[in-house]
C-alpha positions as CSV (number, residue, x, y, z in Angstrom):
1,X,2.1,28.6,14.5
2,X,-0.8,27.8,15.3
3,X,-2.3,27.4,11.6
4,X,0.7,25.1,10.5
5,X,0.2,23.2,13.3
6,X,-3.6,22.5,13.5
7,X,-6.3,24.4,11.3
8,X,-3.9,24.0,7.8
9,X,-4.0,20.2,8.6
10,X,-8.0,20.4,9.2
11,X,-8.5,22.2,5.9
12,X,-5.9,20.1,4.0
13,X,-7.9,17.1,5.3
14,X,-11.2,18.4,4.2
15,X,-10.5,19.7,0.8
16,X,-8.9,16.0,0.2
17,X,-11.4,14.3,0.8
18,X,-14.0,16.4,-1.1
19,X,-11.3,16.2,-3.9
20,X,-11.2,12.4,-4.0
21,X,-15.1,12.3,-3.8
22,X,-15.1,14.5,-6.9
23,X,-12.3,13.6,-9.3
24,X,-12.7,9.6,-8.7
25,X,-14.1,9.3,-12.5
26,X,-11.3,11.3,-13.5
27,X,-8.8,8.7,-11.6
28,X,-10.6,6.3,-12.8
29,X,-10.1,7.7,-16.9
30,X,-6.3,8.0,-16.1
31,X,-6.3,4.1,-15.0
32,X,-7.8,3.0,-17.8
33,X,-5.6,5.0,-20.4
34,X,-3.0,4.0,-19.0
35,X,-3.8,0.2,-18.8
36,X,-4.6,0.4,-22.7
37,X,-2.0,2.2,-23.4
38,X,-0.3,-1.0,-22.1
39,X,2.1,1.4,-19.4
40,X,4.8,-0.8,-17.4
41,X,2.6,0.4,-14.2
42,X,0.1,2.5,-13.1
43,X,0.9,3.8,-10.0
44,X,5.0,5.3,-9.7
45,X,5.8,4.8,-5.9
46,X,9.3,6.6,-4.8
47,X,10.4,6.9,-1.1
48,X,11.1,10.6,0.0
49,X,11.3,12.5,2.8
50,X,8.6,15.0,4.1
51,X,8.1,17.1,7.7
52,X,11.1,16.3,10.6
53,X,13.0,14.0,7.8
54,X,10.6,11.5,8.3
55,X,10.6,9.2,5.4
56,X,7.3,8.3,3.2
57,X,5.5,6.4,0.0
58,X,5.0,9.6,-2.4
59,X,2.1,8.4,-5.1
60,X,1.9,9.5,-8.3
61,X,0.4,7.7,-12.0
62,X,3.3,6.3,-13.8
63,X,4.6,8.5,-16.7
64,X,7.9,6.4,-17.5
65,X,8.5,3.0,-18.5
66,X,11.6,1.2,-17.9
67,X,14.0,0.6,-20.8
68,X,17.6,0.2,-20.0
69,X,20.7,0.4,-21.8
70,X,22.8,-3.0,-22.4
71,X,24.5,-2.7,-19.6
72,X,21.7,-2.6,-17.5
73,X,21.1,0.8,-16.8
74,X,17.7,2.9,-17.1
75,X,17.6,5.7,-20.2
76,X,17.7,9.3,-19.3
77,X,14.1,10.9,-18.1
78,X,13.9,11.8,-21.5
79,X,14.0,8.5,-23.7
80,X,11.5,6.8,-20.9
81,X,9.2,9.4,-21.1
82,X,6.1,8.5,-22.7
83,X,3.1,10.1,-24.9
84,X,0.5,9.2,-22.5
85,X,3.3,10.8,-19.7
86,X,4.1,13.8,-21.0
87,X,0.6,14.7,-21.6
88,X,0.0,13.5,-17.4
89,X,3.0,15.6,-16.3
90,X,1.5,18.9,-18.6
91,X,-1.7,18.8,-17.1
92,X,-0.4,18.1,-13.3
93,X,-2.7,14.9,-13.3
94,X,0.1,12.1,-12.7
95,X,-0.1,13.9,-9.3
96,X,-3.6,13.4,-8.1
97,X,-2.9,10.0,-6.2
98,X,-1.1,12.4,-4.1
99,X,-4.5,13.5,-2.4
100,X,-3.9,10.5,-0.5
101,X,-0.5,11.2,1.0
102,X,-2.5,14.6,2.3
103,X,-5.7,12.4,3.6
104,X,-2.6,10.2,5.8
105,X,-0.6,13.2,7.3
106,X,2.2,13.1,5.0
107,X,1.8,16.2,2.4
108,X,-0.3,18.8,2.4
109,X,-1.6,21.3,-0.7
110,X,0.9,23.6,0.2
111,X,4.8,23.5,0.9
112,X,8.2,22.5,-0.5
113,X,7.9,19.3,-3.0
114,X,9.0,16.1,-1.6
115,X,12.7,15.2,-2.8
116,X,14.6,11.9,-2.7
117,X,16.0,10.7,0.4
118,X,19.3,10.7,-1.0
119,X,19.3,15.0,-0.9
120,X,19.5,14.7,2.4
121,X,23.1,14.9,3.0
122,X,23.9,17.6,0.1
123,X,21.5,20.0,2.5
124,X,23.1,23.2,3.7
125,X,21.3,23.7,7.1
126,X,19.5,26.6,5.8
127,X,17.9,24.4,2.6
128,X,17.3,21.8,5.3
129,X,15.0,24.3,7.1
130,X,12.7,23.2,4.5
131,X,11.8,20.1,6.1
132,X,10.1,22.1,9.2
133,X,6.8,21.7,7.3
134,X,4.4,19.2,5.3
135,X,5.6,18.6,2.2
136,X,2.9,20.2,-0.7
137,X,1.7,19.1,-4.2
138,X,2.5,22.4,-4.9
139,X,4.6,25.4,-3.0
140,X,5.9,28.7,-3.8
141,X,8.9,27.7,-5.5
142,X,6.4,25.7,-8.1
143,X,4.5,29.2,-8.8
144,X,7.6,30.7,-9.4
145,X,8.9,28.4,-11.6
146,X,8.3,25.1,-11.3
147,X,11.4,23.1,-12.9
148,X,12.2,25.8,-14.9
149,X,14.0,27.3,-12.4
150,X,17.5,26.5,-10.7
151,X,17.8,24.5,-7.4
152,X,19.4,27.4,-5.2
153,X,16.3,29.3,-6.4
154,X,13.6,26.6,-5.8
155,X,15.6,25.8,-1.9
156,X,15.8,29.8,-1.9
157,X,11.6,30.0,-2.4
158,X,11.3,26.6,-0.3
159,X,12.8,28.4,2.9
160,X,11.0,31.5,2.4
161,X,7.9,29.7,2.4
162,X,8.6,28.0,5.3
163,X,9.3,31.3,7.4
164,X,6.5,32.9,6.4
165,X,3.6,30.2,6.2
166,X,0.2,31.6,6.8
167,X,-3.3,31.1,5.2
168,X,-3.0,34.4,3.1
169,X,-0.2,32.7,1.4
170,X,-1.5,29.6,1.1
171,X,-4.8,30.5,-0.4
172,X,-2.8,32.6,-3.0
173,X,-0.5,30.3,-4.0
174,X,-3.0,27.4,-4.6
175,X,-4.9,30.5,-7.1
176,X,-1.5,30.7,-9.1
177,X,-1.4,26.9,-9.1
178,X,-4.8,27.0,-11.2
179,X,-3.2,29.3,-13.2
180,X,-0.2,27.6,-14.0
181,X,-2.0,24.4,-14.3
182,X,-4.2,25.9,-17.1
183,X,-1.4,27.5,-18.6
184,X,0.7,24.5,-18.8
185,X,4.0,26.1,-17.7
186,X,7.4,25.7,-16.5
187,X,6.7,21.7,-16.8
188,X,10.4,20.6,-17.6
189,X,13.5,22.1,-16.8
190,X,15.4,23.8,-20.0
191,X,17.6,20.4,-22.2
192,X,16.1,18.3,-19.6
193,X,12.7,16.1,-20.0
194,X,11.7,16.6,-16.1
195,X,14.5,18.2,-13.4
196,X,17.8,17.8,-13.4
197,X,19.1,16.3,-10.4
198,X,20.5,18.3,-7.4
199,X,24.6,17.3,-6.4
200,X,24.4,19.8,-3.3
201,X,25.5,22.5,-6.1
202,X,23.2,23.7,-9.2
C-alpha cells in the first residue's frame, strides 16, 4: 500500500520528467511530420476516466483525421486511419504526450489503460475494481495482449493487476513493454484497425 500510494508516484514523477528532458527532439520530429503531412491536428485530446472515477484530458499525437459519411457521421477507425498514424500507433509514439498526464497526477507508467467515460456504466463491480489505481501507458493486460486480446481478458488482467501491484511487477512489466514495443505487436485488434469497442459484453 504503501508503494501505490507514495514511492510509485515519486518514481513515476522522476522517470517523467527525465523522459521529457530526453525525447523533446523526438516530440519535436513527430510535430513536424505531422504538420507536413498536413494532419487535421496534432495533438488527439479525449476525456476518460482514471484513479476513483475521477475524470481527465488523456494526450496523445493525432493518428486519425476526420472524414464523415453523408450523413454526417465519422468513418470507421479504419478508413480515418492514416499512413503517418499507423506507423505512430506501431511504434507506441502517438502516446508520448502522455508523459504529461504522469508529470500532473493523472496516469502513471504502469496500470489499466484509461477508457472512455461512457464504460463506466457497462462495469461489473469487479471490472470497476480497476479504477482503484492510476491509470498507465502501459499495464499487464497490454503485455499480454494489447488489443489483440478480448475485453473480459484485458478487465480480467486489469483487476489482477490491481490486486497485486508492487514494484516487482512494475519493473517487469515496463521490460516486456520494451519488448513489445520493439517487436511491434498485438497493435490492432483482429478485422479491426484499433479496438473494438466494449457494450458491457465482448
Amino acid at each position: 500500500m504503501t508503494y501505490q500510494l507514495h514511492l510509485k508516484r515519486l518514481i513515476d514523477l522522476t522517470f517523467a520528467l527525465t523522459l521529457l528532458a530526453i525525447v523533446w527532439p523526438i516530440l519535436l520530429l513527430v510535430i513536424l511530420v505531422l504538420f507536413v503531412t498536413k494532419h487535421p491536428s496534432i495533438f488527439f485530446k479525449q476525456q476518460r476516466v482514471g484513479y476513483g472515477n475521477t475524470v481527465f484530458t488523456i494526450y496523445k499525437f493525432c493518428t486519425m483525421n476526420y472524414k464523415k459519411d453523408h450523413c454526417g457521421k465519422l468513418l470507421p477507425d479504419a478508413n480515418r486511419l492514416t499512413v503517418t498514424g499507423r506507423w505512430l500507433r506501431k511504434t507506441s509514439l502517438d502516446e508520448l504526450p502522455q508523459l504529461w498526464n504522469i508529470v500532473k497526477g493523472e496516469m502513471s507508467f504502469v496500470g489499466p489503460r484509461p477508457l472512455l467515460v461512457e464504460y463506466i456504466s457497462l462495469y461489473t463491480p469487479e471490472q470497476a475494481a480497476r479504477h482503484l489505481v492510476r491509470p498507465g501507458i502501459s499495464g499487464w493486460a497490454q503485455v499480454n495482449g494489447r488489443n489483440a486480446i478480448t475485453w473480459t481478458q484485458k478487465f480480467t488482467f486489469d483487476t489482477w493487476y490491481v490486486a497485486n501491484c508492487s514494484l516487482k511487477l512494475d519493473m517487469y512489466i515496463m521490460w516486456l513493454t520494451i519488448g513489445k514495443v520493439f517487436s511491434l505487436s498485438n497493435v490492432h485488434q483482429p478485422g479491426h484497425a484499433t479496438s473494438e469497442k466494449f457494450n458491457g459484453r465482448n
